[in-house]
MDAnalysis code that builds the backbone (N, CA, C; Angstrom):
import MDAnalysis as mda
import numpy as np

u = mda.Universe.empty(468, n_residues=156, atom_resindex=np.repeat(np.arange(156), 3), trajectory=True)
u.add_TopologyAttr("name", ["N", "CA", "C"] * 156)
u.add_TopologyAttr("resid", np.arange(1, 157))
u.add_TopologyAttr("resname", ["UNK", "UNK", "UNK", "UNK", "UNK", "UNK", "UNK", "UNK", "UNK", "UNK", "UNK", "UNK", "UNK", "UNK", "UNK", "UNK", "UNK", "UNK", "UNK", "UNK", "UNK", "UNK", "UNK", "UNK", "UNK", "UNK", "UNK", "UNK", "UNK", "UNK", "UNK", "UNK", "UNK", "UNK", "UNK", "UNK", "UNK", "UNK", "UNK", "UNK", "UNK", "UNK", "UNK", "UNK", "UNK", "UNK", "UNK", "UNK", "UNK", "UNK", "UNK", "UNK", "UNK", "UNK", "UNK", "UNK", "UNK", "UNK", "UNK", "UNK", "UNK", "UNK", "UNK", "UNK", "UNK", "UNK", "UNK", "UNK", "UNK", "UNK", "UNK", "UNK", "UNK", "UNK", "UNK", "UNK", "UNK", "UNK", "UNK", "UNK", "UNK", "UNK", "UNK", "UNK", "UNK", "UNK", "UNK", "UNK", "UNK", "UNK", "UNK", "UNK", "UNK", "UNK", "UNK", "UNK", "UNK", "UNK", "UNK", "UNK", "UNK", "UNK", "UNK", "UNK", "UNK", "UNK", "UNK", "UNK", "UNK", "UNK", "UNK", "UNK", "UNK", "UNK", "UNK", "UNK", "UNK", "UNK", "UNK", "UNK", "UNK", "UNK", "UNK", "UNK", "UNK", "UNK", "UNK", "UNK", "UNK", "UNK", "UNK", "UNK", "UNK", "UNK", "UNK", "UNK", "UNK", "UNK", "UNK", "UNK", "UNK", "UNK", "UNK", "UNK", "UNK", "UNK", "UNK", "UNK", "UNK", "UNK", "UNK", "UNK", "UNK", "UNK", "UNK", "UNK"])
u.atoms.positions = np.array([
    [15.637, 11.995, 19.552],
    [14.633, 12.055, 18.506],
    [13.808, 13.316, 18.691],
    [13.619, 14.047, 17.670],
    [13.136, 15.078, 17.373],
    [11.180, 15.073, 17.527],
    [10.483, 14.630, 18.368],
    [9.120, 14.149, 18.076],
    [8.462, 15.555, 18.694],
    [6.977, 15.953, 18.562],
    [6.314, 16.796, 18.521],
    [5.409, 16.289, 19.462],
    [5.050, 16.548, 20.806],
    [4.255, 15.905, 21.464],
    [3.041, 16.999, 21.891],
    [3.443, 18.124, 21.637],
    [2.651, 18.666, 22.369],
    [2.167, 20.373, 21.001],
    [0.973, 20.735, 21.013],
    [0.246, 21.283, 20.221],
    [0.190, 23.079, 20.360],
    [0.530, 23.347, 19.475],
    [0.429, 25.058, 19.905],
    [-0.687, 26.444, 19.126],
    [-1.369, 26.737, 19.337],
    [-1.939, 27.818, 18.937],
    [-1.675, 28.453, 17.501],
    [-2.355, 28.193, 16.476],
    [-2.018, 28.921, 14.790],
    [-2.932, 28.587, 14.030],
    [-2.789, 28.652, 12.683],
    [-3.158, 28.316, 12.133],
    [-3.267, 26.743, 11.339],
    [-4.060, 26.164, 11.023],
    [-4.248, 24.572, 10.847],
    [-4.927, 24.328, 9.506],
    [-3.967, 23.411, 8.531],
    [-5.255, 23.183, 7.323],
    [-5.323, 22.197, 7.776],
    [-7.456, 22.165, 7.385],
    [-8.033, 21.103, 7.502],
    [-8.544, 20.430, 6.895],
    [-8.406, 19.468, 6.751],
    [-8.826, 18.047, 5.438],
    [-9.723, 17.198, 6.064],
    [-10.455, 16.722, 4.785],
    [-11.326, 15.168, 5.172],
    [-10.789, 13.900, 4.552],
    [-10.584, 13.044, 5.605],
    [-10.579, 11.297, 5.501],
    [-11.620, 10.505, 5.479],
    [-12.463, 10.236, 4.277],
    [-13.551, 9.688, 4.929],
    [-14.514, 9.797, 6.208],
    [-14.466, 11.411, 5.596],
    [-15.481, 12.313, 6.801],
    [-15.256, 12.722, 7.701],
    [-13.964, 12.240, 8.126],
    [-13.237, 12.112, 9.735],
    [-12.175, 13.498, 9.438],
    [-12.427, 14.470, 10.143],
    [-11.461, 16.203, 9.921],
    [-10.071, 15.850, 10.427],
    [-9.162, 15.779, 9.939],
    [-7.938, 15.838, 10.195],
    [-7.317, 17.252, 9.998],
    [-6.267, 17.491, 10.541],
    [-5.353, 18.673, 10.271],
    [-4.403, 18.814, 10.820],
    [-2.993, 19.654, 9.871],
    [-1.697, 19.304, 9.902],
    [-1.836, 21.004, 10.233],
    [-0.727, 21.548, 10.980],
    [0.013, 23.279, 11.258],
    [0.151, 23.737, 10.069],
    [-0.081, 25.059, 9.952],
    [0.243, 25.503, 8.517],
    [1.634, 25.420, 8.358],
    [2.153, 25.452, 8.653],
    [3.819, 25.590, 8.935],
    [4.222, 23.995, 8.066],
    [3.695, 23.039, 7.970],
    [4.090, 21.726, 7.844],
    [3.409, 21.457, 6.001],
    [2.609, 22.731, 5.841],
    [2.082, 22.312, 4.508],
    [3.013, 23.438, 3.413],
    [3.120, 22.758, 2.683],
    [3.964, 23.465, 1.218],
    [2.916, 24.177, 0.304],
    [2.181, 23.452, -0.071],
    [0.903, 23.514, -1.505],
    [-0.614, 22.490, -0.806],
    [-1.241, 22.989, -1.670],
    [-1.913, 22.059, -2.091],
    [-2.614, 21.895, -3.340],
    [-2.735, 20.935, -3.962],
    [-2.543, 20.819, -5.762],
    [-3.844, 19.923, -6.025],
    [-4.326, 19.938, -7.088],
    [-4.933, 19.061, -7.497],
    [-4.366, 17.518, -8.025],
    [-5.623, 16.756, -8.046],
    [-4.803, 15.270, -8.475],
    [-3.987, 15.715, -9.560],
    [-2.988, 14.833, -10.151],
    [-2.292, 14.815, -11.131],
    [-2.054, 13.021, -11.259],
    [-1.695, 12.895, -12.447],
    [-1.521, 11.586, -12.928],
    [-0.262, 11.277, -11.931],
    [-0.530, 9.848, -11.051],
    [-0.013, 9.172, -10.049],
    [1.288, 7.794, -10.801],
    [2.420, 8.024, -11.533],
    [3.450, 6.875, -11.446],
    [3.474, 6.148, -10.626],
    [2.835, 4.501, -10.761],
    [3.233, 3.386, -10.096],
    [4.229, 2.789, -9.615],
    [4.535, 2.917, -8.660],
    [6.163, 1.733, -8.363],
    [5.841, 0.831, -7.257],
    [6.265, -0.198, -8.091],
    [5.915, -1.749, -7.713],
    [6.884, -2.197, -6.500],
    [6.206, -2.680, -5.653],
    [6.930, -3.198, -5.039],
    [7.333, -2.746, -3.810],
    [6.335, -1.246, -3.316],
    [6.555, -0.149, -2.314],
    [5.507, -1.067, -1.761],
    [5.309, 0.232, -0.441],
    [4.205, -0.445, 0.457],
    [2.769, 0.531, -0.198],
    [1.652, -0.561, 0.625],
    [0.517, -0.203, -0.672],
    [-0.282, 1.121, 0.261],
    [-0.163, 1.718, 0.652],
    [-0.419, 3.051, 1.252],
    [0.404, 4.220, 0.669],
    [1.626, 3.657, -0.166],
    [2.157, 4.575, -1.407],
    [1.696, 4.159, -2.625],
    [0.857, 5.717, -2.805],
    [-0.062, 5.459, -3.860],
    [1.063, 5.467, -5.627],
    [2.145, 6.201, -5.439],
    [3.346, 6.455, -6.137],
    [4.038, 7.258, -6.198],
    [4.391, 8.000, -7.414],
    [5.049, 9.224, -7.487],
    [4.614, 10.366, -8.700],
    [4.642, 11.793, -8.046],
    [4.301, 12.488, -9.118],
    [5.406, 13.673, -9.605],
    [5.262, 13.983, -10.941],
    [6.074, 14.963, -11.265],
    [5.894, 16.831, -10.963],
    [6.087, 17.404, -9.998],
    [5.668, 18.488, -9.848],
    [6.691, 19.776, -10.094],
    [6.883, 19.854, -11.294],
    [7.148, 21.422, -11.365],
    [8.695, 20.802, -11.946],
    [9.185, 19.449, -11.815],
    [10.190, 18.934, -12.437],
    [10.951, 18.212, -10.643],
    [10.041, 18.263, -9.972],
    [10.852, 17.553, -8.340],
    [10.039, 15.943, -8.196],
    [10.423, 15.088, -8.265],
    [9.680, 13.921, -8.113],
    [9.215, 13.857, -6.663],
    [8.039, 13.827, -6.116],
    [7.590, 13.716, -5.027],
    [6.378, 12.522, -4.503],
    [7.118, 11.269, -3.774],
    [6.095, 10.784, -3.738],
    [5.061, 10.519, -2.867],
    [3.711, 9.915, -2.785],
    [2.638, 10.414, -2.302],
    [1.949, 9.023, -1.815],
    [1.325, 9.314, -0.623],
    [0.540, 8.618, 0.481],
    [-1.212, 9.024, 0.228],
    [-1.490, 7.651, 0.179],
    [-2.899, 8.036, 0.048],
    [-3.515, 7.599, 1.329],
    [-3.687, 8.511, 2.117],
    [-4.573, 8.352, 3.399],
    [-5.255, 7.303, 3.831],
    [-6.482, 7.718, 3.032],
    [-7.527, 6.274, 3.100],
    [-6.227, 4.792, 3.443],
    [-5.937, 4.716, 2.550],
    [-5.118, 3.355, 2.048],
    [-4.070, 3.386, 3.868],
    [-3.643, 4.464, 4.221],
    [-2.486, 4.574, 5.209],
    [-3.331, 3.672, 6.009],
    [-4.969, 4.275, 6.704],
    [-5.830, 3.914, 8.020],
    [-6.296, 2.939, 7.400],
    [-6.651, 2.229, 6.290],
    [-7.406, 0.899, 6.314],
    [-8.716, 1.419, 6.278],
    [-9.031, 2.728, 5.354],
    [-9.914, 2.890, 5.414],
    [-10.624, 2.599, 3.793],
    [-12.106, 2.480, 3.425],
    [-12.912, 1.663, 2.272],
    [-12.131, 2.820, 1.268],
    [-11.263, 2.579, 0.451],
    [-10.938, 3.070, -0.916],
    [-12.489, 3.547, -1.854],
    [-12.473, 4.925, -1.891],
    [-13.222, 5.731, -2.982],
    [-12.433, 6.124, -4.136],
    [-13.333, 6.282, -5.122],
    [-12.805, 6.919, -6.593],
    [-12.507, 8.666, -5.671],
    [-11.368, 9.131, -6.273],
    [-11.083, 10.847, -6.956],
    [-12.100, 11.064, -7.547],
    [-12.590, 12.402, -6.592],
    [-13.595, 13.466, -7.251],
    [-12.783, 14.548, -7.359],
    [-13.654, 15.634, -7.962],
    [-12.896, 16.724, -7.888],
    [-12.758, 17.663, -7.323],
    [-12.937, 17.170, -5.841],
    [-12.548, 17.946, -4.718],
    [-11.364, 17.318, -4.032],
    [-11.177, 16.165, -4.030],
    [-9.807, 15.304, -4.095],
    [-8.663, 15.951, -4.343],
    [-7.781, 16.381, -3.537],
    [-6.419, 16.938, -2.978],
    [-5.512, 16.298, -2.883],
    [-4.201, 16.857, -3.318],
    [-2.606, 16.479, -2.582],
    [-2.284, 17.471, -2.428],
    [-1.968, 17.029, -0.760],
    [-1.580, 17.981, 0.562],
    [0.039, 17.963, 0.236],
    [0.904, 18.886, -0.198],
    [1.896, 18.398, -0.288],
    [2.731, 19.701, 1.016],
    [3.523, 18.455, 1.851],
    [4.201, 18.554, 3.499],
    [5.575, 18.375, 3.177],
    [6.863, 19.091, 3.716],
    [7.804, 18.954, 4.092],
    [8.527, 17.695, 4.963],
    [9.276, 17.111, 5.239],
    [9.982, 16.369, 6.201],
    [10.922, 15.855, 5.894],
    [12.119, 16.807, 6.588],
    [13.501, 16.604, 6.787],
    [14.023, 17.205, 5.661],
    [13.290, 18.183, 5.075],
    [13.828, 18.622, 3.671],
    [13.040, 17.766, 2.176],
    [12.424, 17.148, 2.650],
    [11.933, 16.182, 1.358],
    [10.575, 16.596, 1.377],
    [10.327, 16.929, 0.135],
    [8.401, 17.028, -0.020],
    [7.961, 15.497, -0.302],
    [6.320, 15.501, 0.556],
    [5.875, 14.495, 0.252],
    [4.127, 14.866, 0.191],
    [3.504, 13.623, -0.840],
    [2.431, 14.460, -0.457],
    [1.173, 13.358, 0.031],
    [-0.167, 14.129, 0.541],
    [-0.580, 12.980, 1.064],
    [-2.023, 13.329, 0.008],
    [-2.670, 12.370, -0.154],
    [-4.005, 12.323, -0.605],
    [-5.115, 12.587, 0.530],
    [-5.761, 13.045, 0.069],
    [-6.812, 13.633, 0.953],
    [-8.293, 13.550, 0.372],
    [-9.820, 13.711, 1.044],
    [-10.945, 13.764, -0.122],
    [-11.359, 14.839, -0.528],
    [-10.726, 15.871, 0.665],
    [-11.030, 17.093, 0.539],
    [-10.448, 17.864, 1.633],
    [-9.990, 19.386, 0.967],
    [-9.197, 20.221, 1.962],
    [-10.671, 21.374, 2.449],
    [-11.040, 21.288, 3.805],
    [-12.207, 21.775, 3.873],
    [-11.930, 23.244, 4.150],
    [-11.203, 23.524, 5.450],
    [-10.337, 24.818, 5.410],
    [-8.937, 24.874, 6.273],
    [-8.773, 26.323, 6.296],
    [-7.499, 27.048, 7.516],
    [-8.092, 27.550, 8.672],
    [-8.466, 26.726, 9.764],
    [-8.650, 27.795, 10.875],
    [-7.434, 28.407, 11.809],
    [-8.081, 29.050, 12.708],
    [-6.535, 29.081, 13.931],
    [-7.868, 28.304, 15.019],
    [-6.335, 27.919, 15.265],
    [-6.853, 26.963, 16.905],
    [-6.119, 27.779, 17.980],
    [-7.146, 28.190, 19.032],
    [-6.562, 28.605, 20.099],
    [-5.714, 27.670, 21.255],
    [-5.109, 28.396, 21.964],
    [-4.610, 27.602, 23.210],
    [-5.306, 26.412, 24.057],
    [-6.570, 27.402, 24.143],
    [-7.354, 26.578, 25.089],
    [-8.447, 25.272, 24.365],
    [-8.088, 25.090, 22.939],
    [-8.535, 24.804, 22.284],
    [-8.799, 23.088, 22.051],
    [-7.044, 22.644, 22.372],
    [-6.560, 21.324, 22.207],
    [-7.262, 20.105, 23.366],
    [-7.405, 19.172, 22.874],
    [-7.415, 17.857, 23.771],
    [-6.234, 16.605, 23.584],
    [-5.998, 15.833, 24.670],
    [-4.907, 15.203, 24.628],
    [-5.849, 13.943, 23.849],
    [-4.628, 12.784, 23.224],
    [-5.189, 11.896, 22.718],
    [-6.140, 11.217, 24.226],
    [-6.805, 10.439, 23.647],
    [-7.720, 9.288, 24.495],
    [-6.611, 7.795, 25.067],
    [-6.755, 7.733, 26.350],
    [-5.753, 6.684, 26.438],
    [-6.416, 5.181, 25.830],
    [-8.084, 5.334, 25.884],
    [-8.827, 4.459, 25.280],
    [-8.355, 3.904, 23.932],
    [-7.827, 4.573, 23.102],
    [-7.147, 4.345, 21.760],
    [-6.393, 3.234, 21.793],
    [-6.211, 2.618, 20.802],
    [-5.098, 1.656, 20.904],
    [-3.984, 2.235, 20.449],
    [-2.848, 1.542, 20.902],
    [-1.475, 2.753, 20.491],
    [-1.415, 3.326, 19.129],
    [-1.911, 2.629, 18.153],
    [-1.523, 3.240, 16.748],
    [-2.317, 4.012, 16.361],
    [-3.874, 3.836, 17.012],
    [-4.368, 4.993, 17.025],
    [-4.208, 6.223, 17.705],
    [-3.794, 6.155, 18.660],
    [-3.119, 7.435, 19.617],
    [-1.890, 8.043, 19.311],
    [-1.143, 6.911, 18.807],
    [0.393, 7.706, 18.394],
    [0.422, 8.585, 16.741],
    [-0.821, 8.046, 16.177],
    [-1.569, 8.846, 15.016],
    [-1.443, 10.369, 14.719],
    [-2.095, 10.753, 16.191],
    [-1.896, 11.903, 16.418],
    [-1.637, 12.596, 17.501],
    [-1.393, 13.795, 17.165],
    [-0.854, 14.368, 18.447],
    [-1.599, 14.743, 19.811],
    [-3.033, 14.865, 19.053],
    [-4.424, 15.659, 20.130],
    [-5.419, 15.978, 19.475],
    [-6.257, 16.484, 19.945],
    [-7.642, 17.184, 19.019],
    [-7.623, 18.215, 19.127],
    [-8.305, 19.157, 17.929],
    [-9.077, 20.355, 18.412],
    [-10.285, 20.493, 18.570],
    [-10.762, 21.158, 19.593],
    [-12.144, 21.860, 19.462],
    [-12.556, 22.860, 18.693],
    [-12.804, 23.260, 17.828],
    [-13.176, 24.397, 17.016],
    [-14.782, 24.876, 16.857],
    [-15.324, 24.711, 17.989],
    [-17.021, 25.463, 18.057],
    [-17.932, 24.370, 18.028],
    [-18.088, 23.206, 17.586],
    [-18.828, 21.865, 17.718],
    [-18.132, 20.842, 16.803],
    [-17.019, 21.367, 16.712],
    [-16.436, 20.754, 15.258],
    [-15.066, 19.507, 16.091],
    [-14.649, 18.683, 15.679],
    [-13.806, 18.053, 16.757],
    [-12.653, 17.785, 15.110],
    [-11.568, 18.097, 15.811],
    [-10.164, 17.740, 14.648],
    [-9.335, 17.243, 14.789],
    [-8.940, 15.945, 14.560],
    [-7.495, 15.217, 14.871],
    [-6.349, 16.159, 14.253],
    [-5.128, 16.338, 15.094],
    [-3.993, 17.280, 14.731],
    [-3.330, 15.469, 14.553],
    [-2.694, 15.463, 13.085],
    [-1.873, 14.639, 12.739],
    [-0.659, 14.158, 13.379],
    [-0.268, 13.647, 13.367],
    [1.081, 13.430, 13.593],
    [2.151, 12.993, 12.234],
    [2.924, 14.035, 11.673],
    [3.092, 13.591, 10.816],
    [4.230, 12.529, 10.789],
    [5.150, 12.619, 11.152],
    [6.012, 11.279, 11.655],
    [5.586, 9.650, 11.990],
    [4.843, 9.814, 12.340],
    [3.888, 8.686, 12.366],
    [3.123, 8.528, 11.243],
    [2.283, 9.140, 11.214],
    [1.629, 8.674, 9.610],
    [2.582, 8.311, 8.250],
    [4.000, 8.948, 8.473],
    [4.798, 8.670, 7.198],
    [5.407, 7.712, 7.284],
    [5.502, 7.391, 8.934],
    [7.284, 6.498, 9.074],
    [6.090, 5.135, 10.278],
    [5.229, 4.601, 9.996],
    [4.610, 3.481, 11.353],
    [5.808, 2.619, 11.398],
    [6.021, 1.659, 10.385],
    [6.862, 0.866, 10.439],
    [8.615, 1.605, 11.488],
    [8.704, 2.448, 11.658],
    [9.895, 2.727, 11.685],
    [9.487, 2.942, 13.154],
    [8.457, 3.665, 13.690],
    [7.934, 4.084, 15.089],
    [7.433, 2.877, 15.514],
    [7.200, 1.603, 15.380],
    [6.972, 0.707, 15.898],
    [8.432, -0.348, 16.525],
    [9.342, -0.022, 16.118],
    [10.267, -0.527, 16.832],
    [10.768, 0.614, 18.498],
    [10.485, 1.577, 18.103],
    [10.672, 2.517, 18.648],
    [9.176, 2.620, 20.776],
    [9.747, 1.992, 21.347],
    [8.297, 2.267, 22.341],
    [8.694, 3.336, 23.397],
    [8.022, 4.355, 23.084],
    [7.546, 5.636, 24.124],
    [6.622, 5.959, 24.858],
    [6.152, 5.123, 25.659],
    [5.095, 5.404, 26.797],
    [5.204, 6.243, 27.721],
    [4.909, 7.551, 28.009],
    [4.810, 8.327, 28.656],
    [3.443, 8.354, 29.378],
])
C-alpha cells in the first residue's frame, strides 16, 4: 500500500473547517472553484454531499464538516471546492474557506499526538507550525476512503 506517512517541505493550501486550519500539498490540489449547484444521489454515504458538473467531467464531492461530525453551516461566499486528484480521479472536498498557500519548512512539522484517538490521528499526517499558527496536514486517503482504512490496522 502506497500510504504517505511522513511530511516534506513546499508549498501547502490552506483551508478552514469550522475554524480548525487544515491543509493538503500543493501537489494534491487541481483547482479551487466556487460552490456550484450540488446533484443529489441517494443512497451514498452522507458525508457525500453529491456530484457536480465541471467543465463536462462529473466529479463527486465530500463535504468536510459532514466527513468530522462537525455542526453543518449554510454556504457563504467564501465557501470553496477544493478539487484533489486520487488515483487519477478528481474529487472535491467542501471547505468554509481557502485561507491561503504557504511553504512549510522542514523544521516546521509535528508528528500526530498519540493522545488522539486513532481516527483522529490517522486523519492526518502531522502538523505544521507556521509562526503561531498550528495546521493539520490532511491525510487524504483517509479522509476519502475511513471505511476502507478501518479494516486495514497499522500501528507503528
Amino acid at each position: 500500500m502506497n500510504t504517505v506517512t511522513e511530511n516534506k517541505a513546499g508549498q501547502y493550501v490552506v483551508f478552514a473547517i469550522n475554524n480548525q486550519l487544515c491543509a493538503l500539498p500543493i501537489e494534491e490540489v487541481i483547482e479551487i472553484i466556487r460552490v456550484q449547484t450540488i446533484t443529489l444521489v441517494p443512497g451514498i454515504t452522507d458525508y457525500i454531499s453529491g456530484m457536480i458538473n465541471l467543465r463536462g467531467k462529473i466529479i463527486p464531492v465530500v463535504h468536510l464538516r459532514k466527513r468530522y461530525h462537525m455542526p453543518d453551516d449554510p454556504f457563504t461566499k467564501k465557501t470553496r471546492i477544493v478539487i484533489i486528484e486520487d488515483d487519477g480521479e478528481h474529487i472535491g472536498l467542501i471547505v468554509d474557506e481557502v485561507v491561503m498557500v504557504t511553504y512549510v519548512a522542514e523544521g516546521e512539522f509535528e508528528p500526530t499526538l498519540d493522545m488522539f484517538n486513532s481516527l483522529e490521528k490517522d486523519c492526518f499526517r502531522g502538523f505544521a507550525k507556521v509562526g503561531d499558527t498550528l495546521i493539520g496536514i490532511l491525510n487524504k486517503t483517509k479522509v476519502l476512503y475511513p471505511e476502507y482504512e478501518k479494516g486495514v490496522e497499522n500501528n507503528e
